[in-house]
C-alpha positions, 0 to 999 in steps of 0.5 A, a space after each residue: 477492475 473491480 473484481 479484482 479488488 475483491 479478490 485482493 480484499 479476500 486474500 488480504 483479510 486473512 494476512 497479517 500486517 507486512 509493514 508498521 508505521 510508528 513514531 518515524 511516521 511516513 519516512 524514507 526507509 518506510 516508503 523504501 521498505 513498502 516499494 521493495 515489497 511492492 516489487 516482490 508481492 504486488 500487495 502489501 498490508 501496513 498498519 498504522 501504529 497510535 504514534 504515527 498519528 502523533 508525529 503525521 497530524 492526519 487522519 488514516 485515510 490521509 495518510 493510506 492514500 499519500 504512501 500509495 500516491 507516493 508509490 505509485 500504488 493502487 489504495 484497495 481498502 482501508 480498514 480500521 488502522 490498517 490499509 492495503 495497497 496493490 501495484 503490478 509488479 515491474 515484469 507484469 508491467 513490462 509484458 504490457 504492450 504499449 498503446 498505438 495512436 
C-alpha cells in the first residue's frame, strides 16, 4: 500500500547502503548477496558504484528495476545512485492464507 511505502522510504533515508554494485556489475554473487538479505531484513539498500554503469551500459533505474524484477522484489525508491527494494519475508508469506475460488 502506499502507506507502506512511505514508511519503508522514512526507515531507509537514514541507513546506510547494505550492498554496492561496482565493476562485477549485476552478477550471481550480487544478486545471491541481495536475496539473502532480503530474507533476513525484508528491505534492503544498494548503491550503484560509477563502475557498474560502465560494465552494465543502462542507466539507474534500469538497472534498480531488472535486481527487484530478478528478485521477485518490490522497487520503493530510486534515489540519486542508490535504490530500495522491499520483499516479505518467507515466514510472513507463508502465514498468507491462500485464496479460494
Amino acid at each position: 500500500s502506499v502507506k507502506e511505502i512511505k514508511g519503508l522510504k522514512k526507515y531507509c533515508q537514514q541507513r546506510k547502503p547494505d550492498v554496492r554494485i561496482g565493476k562485477a556489475g549485476i552478477s550471481e554473487g550480487i544478486l545471491k548477496e541481495i536475496d539473502r538479505r532480503l530474507e533476513e531484513q525484508g528491505i534492503v539498500k544498494v548503491k550503484i558504484l560509477k563502475a557498474a554503469f560502465n560494465v552494465e551500459k543502462k542507466d539507474r533505474f534500469q538497472i534498480a528495476k531488472e535486481v527487484a524484477e530478478k528478485l521477485r522484489a518490490t522497487l520503493v525508491e530510486v534515489r540519486g545512485k542508490t535504490f530500495t527494494i522491499y520483499r516479505k519475508k518467507r515466514a510472513q508469506r507463508k502465514n498468507l492464507k491462500p485464496v479460494r475460488e
